[in-house]
C-alpha positions, 0 to 999 in steps of 0.5 A, spaced: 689 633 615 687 639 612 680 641 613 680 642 606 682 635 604 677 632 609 671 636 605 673 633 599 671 626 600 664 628 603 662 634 597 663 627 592 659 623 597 653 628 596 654 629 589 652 622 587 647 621 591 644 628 589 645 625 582 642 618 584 636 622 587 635 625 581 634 619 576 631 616 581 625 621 581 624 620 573 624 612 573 617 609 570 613 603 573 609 599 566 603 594 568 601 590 563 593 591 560 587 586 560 585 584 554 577 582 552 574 577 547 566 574 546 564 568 545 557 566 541 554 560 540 548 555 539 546 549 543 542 544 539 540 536 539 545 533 534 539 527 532 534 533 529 538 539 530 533 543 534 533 547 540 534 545 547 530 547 552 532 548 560 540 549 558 545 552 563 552 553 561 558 555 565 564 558 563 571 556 567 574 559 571 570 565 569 565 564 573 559 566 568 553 561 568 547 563 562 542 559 559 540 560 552 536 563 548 528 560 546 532 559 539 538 555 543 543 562 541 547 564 547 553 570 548 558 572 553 562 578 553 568 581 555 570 576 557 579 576 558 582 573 553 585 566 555 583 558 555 576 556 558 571 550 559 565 551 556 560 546 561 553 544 558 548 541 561 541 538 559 535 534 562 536 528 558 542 530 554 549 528 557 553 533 560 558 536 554 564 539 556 568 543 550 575 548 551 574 554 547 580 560 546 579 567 546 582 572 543 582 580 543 577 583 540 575 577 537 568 572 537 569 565 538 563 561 535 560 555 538 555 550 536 554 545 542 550 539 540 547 534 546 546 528 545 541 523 549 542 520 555 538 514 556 539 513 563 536 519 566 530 517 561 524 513 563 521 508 558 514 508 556 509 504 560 508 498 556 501 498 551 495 495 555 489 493 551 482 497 549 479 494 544 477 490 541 477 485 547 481 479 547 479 473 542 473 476 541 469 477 534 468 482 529 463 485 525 465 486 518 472 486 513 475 492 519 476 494 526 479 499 530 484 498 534 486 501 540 491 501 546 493 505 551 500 507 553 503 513 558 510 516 560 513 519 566 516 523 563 511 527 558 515 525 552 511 524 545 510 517 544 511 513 537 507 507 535 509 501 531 503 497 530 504 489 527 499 485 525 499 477 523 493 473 520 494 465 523 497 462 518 502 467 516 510 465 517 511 473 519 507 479 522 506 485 518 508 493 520 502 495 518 504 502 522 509 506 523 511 511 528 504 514 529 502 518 535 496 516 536 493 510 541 488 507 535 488 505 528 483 502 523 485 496 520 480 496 513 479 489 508 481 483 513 479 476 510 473 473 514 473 468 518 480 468 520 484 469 526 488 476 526 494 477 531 497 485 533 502 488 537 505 494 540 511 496 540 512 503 544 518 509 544 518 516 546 525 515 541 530 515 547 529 509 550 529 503 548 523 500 544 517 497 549 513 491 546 506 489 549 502 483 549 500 479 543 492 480 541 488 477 537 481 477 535 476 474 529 473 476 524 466 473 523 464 467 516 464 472 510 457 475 508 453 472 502 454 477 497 450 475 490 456 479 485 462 477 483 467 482 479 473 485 478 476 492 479 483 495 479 487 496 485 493 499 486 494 498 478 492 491 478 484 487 477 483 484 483 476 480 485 471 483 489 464 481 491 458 486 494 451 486 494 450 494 492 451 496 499 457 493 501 463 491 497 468 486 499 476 485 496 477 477 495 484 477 493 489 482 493 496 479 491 498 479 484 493 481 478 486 476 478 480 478 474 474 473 471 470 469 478 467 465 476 461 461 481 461 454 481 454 451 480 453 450 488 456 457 489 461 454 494 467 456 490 470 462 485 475 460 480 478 465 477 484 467 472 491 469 476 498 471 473 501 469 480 505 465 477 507 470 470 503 465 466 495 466 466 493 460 470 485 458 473 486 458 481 480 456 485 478 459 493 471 459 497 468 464 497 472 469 502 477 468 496 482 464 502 485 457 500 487 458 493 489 452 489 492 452 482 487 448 478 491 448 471 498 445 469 496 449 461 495 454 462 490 458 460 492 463 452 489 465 446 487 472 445 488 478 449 488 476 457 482 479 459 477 477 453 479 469 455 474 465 459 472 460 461 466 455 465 465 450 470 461 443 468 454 443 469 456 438 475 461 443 478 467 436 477 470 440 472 473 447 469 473 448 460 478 452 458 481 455 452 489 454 451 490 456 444 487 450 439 485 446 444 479 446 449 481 443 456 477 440 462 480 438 469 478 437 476 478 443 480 483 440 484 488 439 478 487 433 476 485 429 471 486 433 464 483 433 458 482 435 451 475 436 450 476 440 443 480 442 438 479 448 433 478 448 426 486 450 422 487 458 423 483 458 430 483 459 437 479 458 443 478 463 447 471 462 450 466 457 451 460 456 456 456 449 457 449 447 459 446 440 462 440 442 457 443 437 451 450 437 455 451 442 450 458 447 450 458 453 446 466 456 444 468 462 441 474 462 436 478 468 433 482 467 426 486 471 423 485 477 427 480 480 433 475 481 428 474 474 425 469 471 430 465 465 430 461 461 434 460 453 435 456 448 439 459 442 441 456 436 444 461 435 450 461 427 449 464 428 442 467 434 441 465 435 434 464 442 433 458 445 429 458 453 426 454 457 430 455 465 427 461 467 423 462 471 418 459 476 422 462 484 421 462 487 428 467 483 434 463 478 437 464 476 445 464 469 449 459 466 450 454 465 456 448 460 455 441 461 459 438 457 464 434 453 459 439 451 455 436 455 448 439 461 448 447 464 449 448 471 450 454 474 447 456 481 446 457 484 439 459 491 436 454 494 431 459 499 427 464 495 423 469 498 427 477 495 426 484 497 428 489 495 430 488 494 438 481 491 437 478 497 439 469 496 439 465 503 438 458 499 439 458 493 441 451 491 445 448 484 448 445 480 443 441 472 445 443 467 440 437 462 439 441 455 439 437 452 434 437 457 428 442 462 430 437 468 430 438 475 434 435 478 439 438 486 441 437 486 449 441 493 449 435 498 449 437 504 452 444 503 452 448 510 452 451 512 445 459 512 445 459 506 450 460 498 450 456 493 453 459 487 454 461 480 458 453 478 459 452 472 464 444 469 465 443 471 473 442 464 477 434 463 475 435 465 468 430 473 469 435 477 468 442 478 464 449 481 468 453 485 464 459 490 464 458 498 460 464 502 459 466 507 455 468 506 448 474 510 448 478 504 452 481 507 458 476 508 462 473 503 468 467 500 467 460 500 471 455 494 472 449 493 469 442 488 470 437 488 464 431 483 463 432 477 460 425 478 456 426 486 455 430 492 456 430 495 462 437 497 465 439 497 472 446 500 475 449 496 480 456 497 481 460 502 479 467 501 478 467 494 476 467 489 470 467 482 468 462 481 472 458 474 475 452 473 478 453 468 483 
């Protein structure tokens, strides 16, 4: 072989590998970049929606650990894009574990809510007994109730306070979700036996229940005052001796007390069963009893009244043309009266002095007024006053026996609601029907009305309010022999001296 023919194959050798190596020089690497995104977010609690306290929060597989801000706001960033967990935990709260995906340059928001875990919390103590002493008895119509009561876990405490008096078929929540260790309970009966509990929660575990207590309340005091004032928008009946007031009834609308003879009882007039009826009590106003079956009706209901027989056996009351006597314990009715055609009854007052009852009839409106006496054994009445201008009130007769004492408007006023502008206490003498002014003193623009004789007959008990039909009325006393008026009781009417 020729040199020439053996170099050929090695020049073609090195030229490709010259070619290779220069296209090898100019080959490029690429490596893909790392791409960042943020994650911000909020932890509260789901049941009130505030911050939670004492977080810490992991984020996996990145490593990263925070806790959040006072407000419960938290950010990461830089974070590469990518899947994450989001691990928050919380003393009480469970655990909560959320998957969360980041972008390139984007802010994935977060709100993470915790939940309650009942089991790493420890319940409340159970409430224990400050006052009053078990079974003992208090002073007064209120007592203040105090309990103790603590949590290892310094958690805020919520009371609820329940409370039964002994015959009652159910306790009554008296307070609710209070933050306090004691509660004054106001306007208990007297003479009864209260029952009360606790029940305690730190609003994450489960309620915890104390005992049941008791205590008592002492015998009612002997207040001399009867009256009825608004409560909660309806009348009810209270007693007081000017320095102390004690609420009598409390459910449904009761107006008009009215002291037995012995001062043992007060009956009074109720709605309790929609129809105005006569109820009796003793004297807490406690073991009420219905004492009508008709009920009582003929004028407006708080103009009608009614009395007691001078023996205490029997309760007269107006119903429309009829006036009715029956026991206090409801039985044995009667018609004692009846009202001339055209009349109704709508009060009467009766003395042992004669057995004589004195009644009070309306006509055709509320300013036909007329007065009788009728002798309780025949029923026959005998017109007293009638005809007079002004609107007359019920009768109330003195101790004696000669007098009755009724209110009367002086000013010839009429309208339709019945209004008076100047109605004064007047003593009827029963024998001749003549007048006696016992309103000296008396402000201009005011009523005086619903006299009663005090139990020994010196002085008379009687209601001042304003004329204008709205604002509440104030009790008075004045002399029976001559004008000497005496506030009371502010914030009452229909007032009985017992």
């Amino acid at each position: 072989m020729s040199p020439s023919l053996y170099l050929r194959p090695c020049l073609f050798i090195a030229f490709i590998a010259i070619i290779s190596g220069l296209f090898s020089c100019n080959e490029e690497t690429f490596v893909e970049p790392t791409r960042y995104g943020s994650v911000k977010g909020k932890v509260l609690s789901l049941k009130d929606k505030t911050p939670v306290t004492n977080v810490l929060i992991r984020i996996s597989p990145s490593g990263k650990s925070l806790e959040p801000d006072a407000s419960g706001n938290f950010e990461v960033t830089d974070l590469p894009t990518g899947s994450y967990t989001v691990q928050t935990s919380a003393d009480k709260y469970k655990t909560d574990i959320t998957s969360i995906q980041v972008l390139e340059s984007q802010v994935t928001d977060l709100a993470i809510f915790l939940t309650l875990d009942r089991d790493q919390n420890k319940a409340p103590s159970r409430p224990s007994l400050v006052l009053p002493a078990e079974g003992v008895s208090v002073t007064g119509s209120s007592v203040n109730l105090s309990w103790n009561s603590s949590d290892s876990d310094k958690d805020s405490l919520y009371y609820n306070v329940l409370l039964f008096k002994e015959g009652q078929s159910s306790s009554v929540p008296i307070a609710s979700g209070i933050r306090y260790d004691s509660l004054l309970v106001k306007n208990l009966d007297y003479k009864s036996t209260y029952y009360w509990q606790v029940v305690v929660t730190d609003s994450v575990s489960n309620p915890v229940f104390g005992e049941v207590w008791s205590f008592k309340t002492e015998d009612a005091p002997d207040l001399p005052y009867l009256f009825s004032r608004k409560s909660d928008g309806l009348f009810q009946i209270f007693s007081s001796n000017t320095t102390e007031t004690v609420q009598l009834t409390r459910n449904n609308a009761n107006w008009r007390p009215v002291a037995s003879p012995n001062r043992k009882q007060i009956a009074f007039i109720s709605n309790a069963q929609t129809e105005p009826h006569i109820f009796v009590s003793d004297l807490t106003g406690q073991n009420q009893q219905q004492v009508t079956v008709v009920p009582i009706g003929g004028v407006s209901l708080t103009e009608l009244s009614f009395c007691w027989s001078p023996n205490g056996t029997e309760i007269l009351y107006p119903a429309y043309d009829k006036l009715y006597a029956v026991h206090p314990d409801g039985t044995g009715l009667r018609v004692v009266a009846k009202a001339p055609a055209g009349q109704f009854f709508a009060g009467a007052d009766w003395t042992e002095q004669g057995n004589l009852i004195v009644a009070r009839t309306t006509g055709g409106s509320e300013y036909e007024n007329f007065l009788y006496t009728i002798p309780a054994a025949t029923g026959i009445l005998k017109l007293l006053v009638g005809g007079k201008p002004g609107k007359i009130g019920n009768p109330a007769i003195s101790v004696d026996g000669k007098q009755a004492a009724v209110s009367m408007d002086v000013s010839n006023f009429s309208n339709n609601e019945g209004r008076q502008l100047d109605a004064h206490i007047f003593q009827i003498n029963l024998a001749n029907g003549s007048m006696t002014d016992a309103s000296g003193g008396k402000a201009p623009g005011t009523n005086d009305l619903d006299p009663h004789y005090s139990p020994t007959g010196a002085r008379i008990i009687f209601t001042n309010m304003a004329n204008d039909g709205n604002s509440p009325g104030n009790i008075y006393t004045t002399s029976a022999l001559g004008p000497d008026r005496i506030e009371l009781i502010k914030n009452g009417e229909l007032s009985y001296w017992r």
